[in-house]
C-alpha positions as CSV (number, residue, x, y, z in Angstrom):
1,X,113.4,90.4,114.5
2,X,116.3,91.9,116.4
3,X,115.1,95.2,118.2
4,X,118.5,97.5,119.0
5,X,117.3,100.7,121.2
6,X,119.0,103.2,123.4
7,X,119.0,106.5,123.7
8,X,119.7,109.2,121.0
9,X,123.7,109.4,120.3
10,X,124.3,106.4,122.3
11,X,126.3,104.2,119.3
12,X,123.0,102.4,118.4
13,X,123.6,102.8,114.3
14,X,127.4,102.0,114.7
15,X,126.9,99.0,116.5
16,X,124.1,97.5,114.4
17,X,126.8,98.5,110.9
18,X,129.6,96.8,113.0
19,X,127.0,93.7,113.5
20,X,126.4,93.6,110.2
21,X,130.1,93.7,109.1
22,X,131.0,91.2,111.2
23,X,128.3,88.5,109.6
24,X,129.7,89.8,106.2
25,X,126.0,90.7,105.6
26,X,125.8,92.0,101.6
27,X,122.7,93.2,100.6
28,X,121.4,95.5,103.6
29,X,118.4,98.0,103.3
30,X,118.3,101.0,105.5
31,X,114.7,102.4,106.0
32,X,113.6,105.3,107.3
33,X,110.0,104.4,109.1
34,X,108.8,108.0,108.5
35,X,109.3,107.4,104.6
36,X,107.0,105.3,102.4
37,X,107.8,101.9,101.9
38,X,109.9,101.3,99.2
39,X,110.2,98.0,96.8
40,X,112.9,96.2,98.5
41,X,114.9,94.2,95.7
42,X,114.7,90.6,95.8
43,X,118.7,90.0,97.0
44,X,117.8,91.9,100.3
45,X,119.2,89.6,103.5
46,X,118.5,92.4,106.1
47,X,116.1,95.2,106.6
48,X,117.5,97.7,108.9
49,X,114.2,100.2,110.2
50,X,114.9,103.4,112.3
51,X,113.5,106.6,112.8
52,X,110.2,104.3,114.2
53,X,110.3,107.0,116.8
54,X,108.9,109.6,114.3
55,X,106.3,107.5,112.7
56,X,102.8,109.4,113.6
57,X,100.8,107.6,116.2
58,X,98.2,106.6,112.7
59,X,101.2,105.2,111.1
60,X,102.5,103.0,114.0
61,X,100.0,100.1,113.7
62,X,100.9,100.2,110.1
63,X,104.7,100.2,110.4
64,X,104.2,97.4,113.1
65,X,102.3,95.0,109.9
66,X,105.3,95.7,107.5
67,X,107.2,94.8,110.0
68,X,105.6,91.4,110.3
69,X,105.2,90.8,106.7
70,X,109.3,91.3,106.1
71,X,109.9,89.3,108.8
72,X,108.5,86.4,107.0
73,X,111.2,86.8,104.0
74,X,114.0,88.5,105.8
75,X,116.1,89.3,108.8
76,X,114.7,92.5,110.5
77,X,116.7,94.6,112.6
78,X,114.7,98.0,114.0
79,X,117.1,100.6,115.4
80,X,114.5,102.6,118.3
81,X,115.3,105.7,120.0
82,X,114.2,105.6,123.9
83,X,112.9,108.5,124.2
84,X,111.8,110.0,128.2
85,X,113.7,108.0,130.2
86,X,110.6,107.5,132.4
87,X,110.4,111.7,132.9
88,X,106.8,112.6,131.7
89,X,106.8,115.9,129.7
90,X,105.2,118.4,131.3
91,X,103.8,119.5,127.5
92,X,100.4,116.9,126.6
93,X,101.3,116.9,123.1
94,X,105.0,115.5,124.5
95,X,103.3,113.2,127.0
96,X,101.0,112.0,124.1
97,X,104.5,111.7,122.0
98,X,106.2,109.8,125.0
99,X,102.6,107.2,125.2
100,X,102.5,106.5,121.8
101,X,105.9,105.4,121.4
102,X,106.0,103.7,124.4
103,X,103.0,101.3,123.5
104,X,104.7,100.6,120.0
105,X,108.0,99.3,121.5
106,X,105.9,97.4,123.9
107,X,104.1,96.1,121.0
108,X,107.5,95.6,119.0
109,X,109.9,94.1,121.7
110,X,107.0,91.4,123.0
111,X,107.3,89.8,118.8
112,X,111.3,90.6,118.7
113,X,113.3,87.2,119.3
114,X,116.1,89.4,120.3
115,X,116.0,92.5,122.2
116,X,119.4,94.8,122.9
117,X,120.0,97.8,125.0
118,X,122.4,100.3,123.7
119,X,123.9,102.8,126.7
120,X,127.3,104.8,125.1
121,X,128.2,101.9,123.1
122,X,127.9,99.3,125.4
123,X,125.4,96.5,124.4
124,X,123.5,94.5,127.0
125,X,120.7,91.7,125.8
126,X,117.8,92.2,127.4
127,X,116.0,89.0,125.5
128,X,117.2,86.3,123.4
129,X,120.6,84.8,123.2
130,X,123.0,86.2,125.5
């Protein structure tokens, strides 16, 4: 699994289609994590996941076992929004927001291979091949 995060508007999508482009990748499927998951057809090379941000804290455990189960018959790459910067909200339901998230992408960068930081289009790998 290749996790790409950064923050929001900071190139993460074009650089992850430009990745993609470059490998001459075919049969991609974009998935939206808040959505249910679809039946992926049986050509699918790559599994692109984003929105994970949005997933409700219930859901995140669950999104985190797709994850895993993909990653056993495809590539995955998970596109994840940084969200806070390290500034807690003053608003708990924000805070709670800001937690959540943060455990999942704990969760999900330890079992990614690959790990790269997006900051206005400029990629830096934080884990995995450099």
């Amino acid at each position: 699994m290749h996790v790409i995060f950064g923050g929001a508007f900071n190139g993460k999508r074009t650089y992850v289609e430009k990745m993609l482009q470059e490998r001459h990748q075919q049969s991609v499927e974009w998935l939206d994590a808040t959505v249910n998951t679809p039946v992926l057809s049986p050509k699918t090379e790559t599994i692109v996941v984003y929105g994970v941000e949005n997933v409700p804290e219930e859901g995140l455990n669950m999104l985190l076992k797709q994850i895993e189960q993909w990653e056993e018959k495809v590539e995955i790459i998970v596109i994840a929004t940084e969200i806070g910067r390290g500034i807690v909200p003053m608003e708990a339901g924000m805070r709670k927001l800001r937690d959540d998230v943060g455990r999942f992408y704990q969760q999900l960068f330890t079992k990614a291979e690959r790990v790269t930081r997006i900051w206005y289009g400029i990629s830096q790998t934080i884990k995995g091949d450099v």
